[in-house]
C-alpha positions in Angstrom: 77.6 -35.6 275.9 79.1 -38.5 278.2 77.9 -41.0 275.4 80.1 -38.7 273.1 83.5 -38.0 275.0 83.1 -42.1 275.9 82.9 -43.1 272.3 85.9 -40.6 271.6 87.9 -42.1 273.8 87.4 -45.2 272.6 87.7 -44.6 269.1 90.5 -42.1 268.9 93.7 -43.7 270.4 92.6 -46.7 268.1 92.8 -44.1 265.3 96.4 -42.5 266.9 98.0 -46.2 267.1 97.3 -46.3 263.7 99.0 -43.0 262.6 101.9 -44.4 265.5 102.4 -47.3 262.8 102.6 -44.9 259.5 105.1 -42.6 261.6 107.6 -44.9 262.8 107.8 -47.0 259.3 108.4 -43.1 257.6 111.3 -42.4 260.3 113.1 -46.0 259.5 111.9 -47.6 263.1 110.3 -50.4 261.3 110.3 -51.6 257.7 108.6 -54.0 255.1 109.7 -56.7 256.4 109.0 -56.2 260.2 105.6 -55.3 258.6 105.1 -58.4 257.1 106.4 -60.6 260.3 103.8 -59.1 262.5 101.3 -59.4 259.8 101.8 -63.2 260.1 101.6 -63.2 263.8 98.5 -61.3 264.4 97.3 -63.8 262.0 98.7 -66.8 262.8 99.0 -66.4 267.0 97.8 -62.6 268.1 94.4 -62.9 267.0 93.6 -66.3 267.6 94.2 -66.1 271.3 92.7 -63.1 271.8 89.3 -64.7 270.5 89.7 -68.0 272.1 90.5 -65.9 275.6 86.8 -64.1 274.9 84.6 -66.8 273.5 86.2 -69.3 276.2 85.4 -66.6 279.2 81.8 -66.0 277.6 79.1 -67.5 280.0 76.9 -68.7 277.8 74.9 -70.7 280.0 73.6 -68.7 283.2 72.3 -65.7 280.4 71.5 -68.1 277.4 68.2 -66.4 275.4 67.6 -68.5 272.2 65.5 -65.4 270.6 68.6 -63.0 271.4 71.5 -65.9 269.4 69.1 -66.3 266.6 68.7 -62.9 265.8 72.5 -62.4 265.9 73.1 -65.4 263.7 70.7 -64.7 261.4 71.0 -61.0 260.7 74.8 -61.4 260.4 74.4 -64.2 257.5 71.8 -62.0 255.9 73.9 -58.2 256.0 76.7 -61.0 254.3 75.0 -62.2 251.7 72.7 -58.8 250.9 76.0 -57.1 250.4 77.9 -59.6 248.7 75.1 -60.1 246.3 74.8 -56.1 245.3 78.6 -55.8 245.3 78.7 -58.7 243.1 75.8 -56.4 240.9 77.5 -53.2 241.2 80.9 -53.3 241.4 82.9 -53.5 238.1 86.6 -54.1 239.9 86.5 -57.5 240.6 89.2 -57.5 242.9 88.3 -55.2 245.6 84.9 -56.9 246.4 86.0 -59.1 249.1 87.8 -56.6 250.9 84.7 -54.4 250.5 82.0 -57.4 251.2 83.9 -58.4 254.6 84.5 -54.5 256.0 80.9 -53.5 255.1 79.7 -56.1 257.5 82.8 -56.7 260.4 82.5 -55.3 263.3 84.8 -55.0 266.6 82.5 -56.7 268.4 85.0 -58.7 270.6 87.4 -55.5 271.0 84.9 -52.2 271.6 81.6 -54.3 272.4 82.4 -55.4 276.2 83.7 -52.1 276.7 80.9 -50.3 275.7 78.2 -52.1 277.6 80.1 -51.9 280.7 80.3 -48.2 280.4 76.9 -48.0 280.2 75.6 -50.6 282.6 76.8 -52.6 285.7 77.2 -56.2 283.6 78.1 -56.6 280.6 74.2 -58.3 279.8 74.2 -60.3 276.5 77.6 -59.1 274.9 78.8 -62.6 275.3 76.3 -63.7 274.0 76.2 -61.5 270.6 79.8 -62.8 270.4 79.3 -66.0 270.8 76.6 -65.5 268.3 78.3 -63.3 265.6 81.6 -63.4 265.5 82.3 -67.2 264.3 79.9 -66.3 261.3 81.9 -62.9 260.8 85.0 -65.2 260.2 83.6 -67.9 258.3 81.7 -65.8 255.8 84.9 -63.4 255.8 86.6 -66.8 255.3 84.3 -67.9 252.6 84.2 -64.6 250.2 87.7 -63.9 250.3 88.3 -67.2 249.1 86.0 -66.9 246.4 87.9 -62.8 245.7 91.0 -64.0 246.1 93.8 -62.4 243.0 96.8 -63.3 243.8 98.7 -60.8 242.0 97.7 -58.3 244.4 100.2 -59.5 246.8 103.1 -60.2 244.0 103.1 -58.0 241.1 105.5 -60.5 239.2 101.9 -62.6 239.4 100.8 -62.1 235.6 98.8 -65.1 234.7 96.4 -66.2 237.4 94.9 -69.7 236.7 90.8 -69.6 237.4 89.8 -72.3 239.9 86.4 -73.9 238.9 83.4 -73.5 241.4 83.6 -76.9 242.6 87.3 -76.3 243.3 86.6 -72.6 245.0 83.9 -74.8 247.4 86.6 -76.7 248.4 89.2 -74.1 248.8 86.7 -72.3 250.9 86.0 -74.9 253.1 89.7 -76.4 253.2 90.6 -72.4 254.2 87.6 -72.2 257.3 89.1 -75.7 258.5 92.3 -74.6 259.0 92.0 -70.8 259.5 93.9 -69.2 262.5 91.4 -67.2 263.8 88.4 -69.8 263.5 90.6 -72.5 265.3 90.8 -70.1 268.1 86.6 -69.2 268.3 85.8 -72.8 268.3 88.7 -74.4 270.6 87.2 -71.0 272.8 83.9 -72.7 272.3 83.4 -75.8 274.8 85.5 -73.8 277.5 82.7 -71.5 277.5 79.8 -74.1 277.4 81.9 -76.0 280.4 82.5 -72.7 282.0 86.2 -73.4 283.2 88.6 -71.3 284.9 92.3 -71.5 283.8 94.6 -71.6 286.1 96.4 -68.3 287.2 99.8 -69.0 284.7 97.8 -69.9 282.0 95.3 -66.9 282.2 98.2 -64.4 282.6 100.2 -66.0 279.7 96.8 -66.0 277.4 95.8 -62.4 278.3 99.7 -61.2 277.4 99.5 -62.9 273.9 95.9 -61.5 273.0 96.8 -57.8 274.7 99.1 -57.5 271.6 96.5 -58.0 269.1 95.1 -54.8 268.7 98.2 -52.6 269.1 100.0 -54.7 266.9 97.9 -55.0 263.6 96.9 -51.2 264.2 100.7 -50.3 264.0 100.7 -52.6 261.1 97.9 -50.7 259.3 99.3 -47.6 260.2 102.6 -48.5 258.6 100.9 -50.6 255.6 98.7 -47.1 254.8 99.2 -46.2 251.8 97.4 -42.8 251.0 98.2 -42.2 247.0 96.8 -45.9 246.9 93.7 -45.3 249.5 92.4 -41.8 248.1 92.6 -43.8 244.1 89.5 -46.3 246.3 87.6 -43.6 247.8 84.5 -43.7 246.7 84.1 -47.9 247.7 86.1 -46.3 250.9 83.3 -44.0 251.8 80.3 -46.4 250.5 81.5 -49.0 253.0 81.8 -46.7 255.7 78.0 -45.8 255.4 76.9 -49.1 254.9 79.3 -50.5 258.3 78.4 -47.3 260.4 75.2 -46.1 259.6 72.8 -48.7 256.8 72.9 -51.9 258.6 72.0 -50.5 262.0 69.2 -48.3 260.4 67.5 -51.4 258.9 68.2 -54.2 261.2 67.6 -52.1 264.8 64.1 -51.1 263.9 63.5 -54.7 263.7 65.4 -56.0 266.5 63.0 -52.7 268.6 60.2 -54.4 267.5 61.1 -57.9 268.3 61.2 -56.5 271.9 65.1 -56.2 272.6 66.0 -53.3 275.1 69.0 -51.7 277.2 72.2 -54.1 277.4 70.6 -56.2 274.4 69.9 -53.5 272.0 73.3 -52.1 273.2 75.2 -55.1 271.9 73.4 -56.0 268.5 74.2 -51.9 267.8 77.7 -52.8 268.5 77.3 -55.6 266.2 76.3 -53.5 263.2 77.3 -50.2 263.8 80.9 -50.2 265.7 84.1 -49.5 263.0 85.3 -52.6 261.2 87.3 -54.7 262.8 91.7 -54.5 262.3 91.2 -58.4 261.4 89.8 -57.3 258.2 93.7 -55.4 257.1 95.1 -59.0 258.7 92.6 -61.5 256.8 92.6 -59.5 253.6 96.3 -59.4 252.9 97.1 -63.0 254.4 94.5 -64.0 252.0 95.1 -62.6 248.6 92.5 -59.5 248.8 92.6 -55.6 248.2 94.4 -54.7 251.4 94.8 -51.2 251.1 91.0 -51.0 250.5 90.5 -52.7 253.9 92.9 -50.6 255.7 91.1 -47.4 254.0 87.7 -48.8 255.5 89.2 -49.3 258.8 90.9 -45.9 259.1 87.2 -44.1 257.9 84.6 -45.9 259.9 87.1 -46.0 262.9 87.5 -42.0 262.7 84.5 -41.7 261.9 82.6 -44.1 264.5 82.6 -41.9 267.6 80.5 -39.1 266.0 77.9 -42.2 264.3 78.2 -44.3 267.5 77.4 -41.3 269.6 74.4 -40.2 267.3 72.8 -44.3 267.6 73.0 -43.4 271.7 71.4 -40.6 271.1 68.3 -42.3 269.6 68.1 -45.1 272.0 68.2 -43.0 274.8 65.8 -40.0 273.4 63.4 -42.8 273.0 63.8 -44.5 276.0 65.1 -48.1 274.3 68.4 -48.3 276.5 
């Protein structure tokens, strides 16, 4: 029951924030183009603090447990590119697969992980560690497939005629886009901070920790008020398919293994938070700063973010019936 009212009050004033957004753009507080400012600076200054502030912080060094990274790193490239391949099988519209790919496999690892582990236990264990791990692949791959999805004419309707690039020219779009990408500029200037373990000053910690507290409210207000629900219910069926796979198919393949590899209590309790927590809001930010089906990514987020405190709850549950955490 704890595990329950905890994950509920986690996950719901997310959820409220979000339905905040969609109220205030229907009353006239805020409009498109407000919308489409703080889109830009989630993107562009929002979110790449707030990343840089946790992977810098990390302590990577004093915890470090090669088995533990490995496992992270390689079970995120391989939910990636599993679900990228059968969406590329299975999914006729070619336009929401990178949307779909990206939320099927993100999770808010730097924004609910922390939060739960410290709820649960006295240190945080090897959350930093899973971040450090996880999250720079989350972006690069997001990076990488939406790159390769991109259709510009989902973000400009007067868009009729989209040239094709070439392979060899989508390679080099890719890696031009992870180069100078926002958010992975922040995890990797975050990086040697970490390994060097230094303390900002007092100004500079204050001023970071004010920039990346408006992350989260801000791009949740902006998917509230981007939510469109004629549009969302038309994707349902991907909507709900993504949901299961982000809150309930990758943690039922990848924790049995992760069990018998020998990973217990605050371990176990961040790799479920790496596969099973909602999607991330960065997905709504990447997706439409990047030419992909936004309003599929916000529908994702809404679901598995609603959703995610009964699923989260139930995972607990498990663990803890058989003694694991």
């Amino acid at each position: 029951m704890d595990s329950f009212v905890y994950s509920l009050n986690a996950t719901i004033p997310i959820f409220l924030v979000m339905i905040v957004g969609w109220v205030i753009k229907q009353l006239g507080v805020i409009d498109d183009h407000f919308v489409s400012k703080a889109n830009k600076y989630v993107f562009h200054v929002a979110l790449p603090v707030l990343l840089f502030k946790d992977i810098s912080s990390a302590d990577m060094t004093t915890k470090f447990d090669l088995k533990f990274v490995m496992y992270c790193m390689l079970v995120t490239i391989t939910m990636f590119l599993v679900t990228w391949l059968l969406t590329e099988l299975l999914m006729r519209d070619d336009t929401m697969k990178g949307s779909f790919v990206q939320a099927s496999c993100r999770s808010s690892a730097a924004i609910l992980g922390m939060a739960f582990i410290q709820n649960m236990y006295s240190d945080t264990g090897m959350a930093p560690l899973m971040i450090v791990a996880a999250v720079p692949l989350f972006n690069i791959i997001s990076v990488i497939v939406l790159t390769f999805k991109a259709h510009p004419e989902l973000q400009d309707e007067t868009i009729t005629d989209v040239p094709q690039l070439s392979k060899k020219e989508n390679i080099k779009k890719a890696f031009i886009n992870i180069l100078k990408n926002p958010i992975i500029i922040g995890i990797f200037l975050g990086l040697p901070f970490s390994l060097l373990q230094v303390d900002f000053p007092v100004i500079i910690d204050k001023t970071l920790a004010s920039i990346a507290q408006t992350a989260t409210p801000i791009a949740l207000i902006v998917i509230g008020a981007g939510f469109e629900g004629r549009k969302a219910i038309k994707k349902i069926v991907p909507t709900l398919i993504s949901t299961f796979i982000k809150l309930i198919g990758l943690a039922a393949i990848f924790l049995p293994l992760a069990i018998s590899m020998g990973f217990r209590n605050q371990e176990l309790m961040a790799i479920l938070i790496m596969l099973a927590s909602p999607t991330t809001v960065s997905c709504y930010i990447m997706a439409k700063n990047m030419d992909n089906d936004d309003v599929l990514a916000s529908s994702i987020i809404v679901l598995t973010t609603l959703l995610s405190s009964v699923t989260l709850t139930g995972w607990i549950f498990l663990l803890r019936y058989f003694h694991f955490v």
